[in-house]
C-alpha positions as CSV (number, residue, x, y, z in Angstrom):
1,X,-9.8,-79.6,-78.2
2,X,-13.0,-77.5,-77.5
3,X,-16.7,-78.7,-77.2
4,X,-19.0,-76.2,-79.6
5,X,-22.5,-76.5,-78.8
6,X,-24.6,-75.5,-82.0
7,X,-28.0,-74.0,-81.4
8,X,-29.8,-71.6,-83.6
9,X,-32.5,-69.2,-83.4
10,X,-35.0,-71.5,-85.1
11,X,-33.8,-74.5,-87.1
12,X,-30.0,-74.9,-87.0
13,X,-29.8,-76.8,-90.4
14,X,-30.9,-74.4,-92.0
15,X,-27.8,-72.0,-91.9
16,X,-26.2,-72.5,-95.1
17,X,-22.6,-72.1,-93.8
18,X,-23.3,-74.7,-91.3
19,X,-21.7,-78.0,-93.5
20,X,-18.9,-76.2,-93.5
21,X,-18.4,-74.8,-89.9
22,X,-19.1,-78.5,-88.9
23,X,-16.7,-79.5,-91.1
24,X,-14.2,-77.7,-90.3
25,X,-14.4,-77.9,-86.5
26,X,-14.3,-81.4,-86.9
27,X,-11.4,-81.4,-88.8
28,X,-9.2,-79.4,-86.0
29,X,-10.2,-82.0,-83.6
30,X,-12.8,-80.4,-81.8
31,X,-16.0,-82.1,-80.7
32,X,-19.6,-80.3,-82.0
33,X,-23.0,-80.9,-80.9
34,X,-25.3,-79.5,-83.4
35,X,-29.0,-79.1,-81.8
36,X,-31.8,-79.5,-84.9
37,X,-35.6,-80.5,-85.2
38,X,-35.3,-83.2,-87.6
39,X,-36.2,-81.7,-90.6
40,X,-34.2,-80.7,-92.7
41,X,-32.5,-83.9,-94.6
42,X,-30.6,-82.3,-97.2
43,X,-28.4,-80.3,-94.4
44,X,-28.2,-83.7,-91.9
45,X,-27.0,-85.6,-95.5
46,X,-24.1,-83.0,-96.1
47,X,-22.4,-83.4,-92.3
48,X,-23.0,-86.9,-91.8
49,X,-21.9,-88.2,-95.9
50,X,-18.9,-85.6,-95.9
51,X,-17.2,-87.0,-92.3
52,X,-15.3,-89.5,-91.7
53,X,-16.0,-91.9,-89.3
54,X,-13.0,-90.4,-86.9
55,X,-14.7,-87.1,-87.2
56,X,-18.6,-88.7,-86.4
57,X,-17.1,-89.8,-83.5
58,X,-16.5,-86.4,-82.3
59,X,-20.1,-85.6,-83.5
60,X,-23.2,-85.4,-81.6
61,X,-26.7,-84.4,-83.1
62,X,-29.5,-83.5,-80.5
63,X,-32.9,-83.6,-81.8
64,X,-35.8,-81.9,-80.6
65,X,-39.1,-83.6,-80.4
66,X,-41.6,-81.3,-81.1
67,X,-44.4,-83.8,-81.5
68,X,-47.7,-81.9,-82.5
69,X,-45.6,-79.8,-84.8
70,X,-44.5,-82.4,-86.5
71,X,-48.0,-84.0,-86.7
72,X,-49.0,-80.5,-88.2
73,X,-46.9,-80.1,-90.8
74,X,-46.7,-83.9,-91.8
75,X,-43.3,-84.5,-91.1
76,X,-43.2,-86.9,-88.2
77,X,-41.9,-89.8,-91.2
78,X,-39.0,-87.6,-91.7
79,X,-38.2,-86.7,-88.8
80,X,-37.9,-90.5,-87.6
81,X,-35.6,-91.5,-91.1
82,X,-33.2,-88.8,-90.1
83,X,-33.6,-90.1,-86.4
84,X,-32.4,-93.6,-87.9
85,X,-29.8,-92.6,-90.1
86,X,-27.9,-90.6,-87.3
């Protein structure tokens, strides 16, 4: 088993390929921390509803807070659902 840290440059979710790199880590038995701002639902929806529970527990989502951003853009409300479903 091999830790994978998951950072982009700029938001992680929004790789398309990343669903299915998760995925399939997961699925060797490896443990993945994906790093993400919080955002971007559709992409947190596809990991977490596709795994098994076995698999989330081998899963770890970091989220950064970037507070006034979030004010800015009006998406503090999402970023705090996506906060609670994870």
């Amino acid at each position: 088993m091999v830790f994978f840290s998951i950072c982009g440059a700029g938001e992680t979710m929004l790789c398309p390929e990343l669903p299915e790199l998760t995925h399939g880590l997961l699925k060797q038995g490896h443990f993945v921390n994906i790093t993400t701002n919080g955002t971007i639902t559709k992409t947190i929806d596809s990991i977490i509803l596709n795994t098994s529970s076995e698999e989330r527990s081998r899963l770890q989502i970091a989220f950064s807070f970037h507070y006034l951003e979030l004010i800015r853009l009006n998406l503090l409300d999402r970023f705090f659902n996506n906060v609670a479903k994870i």
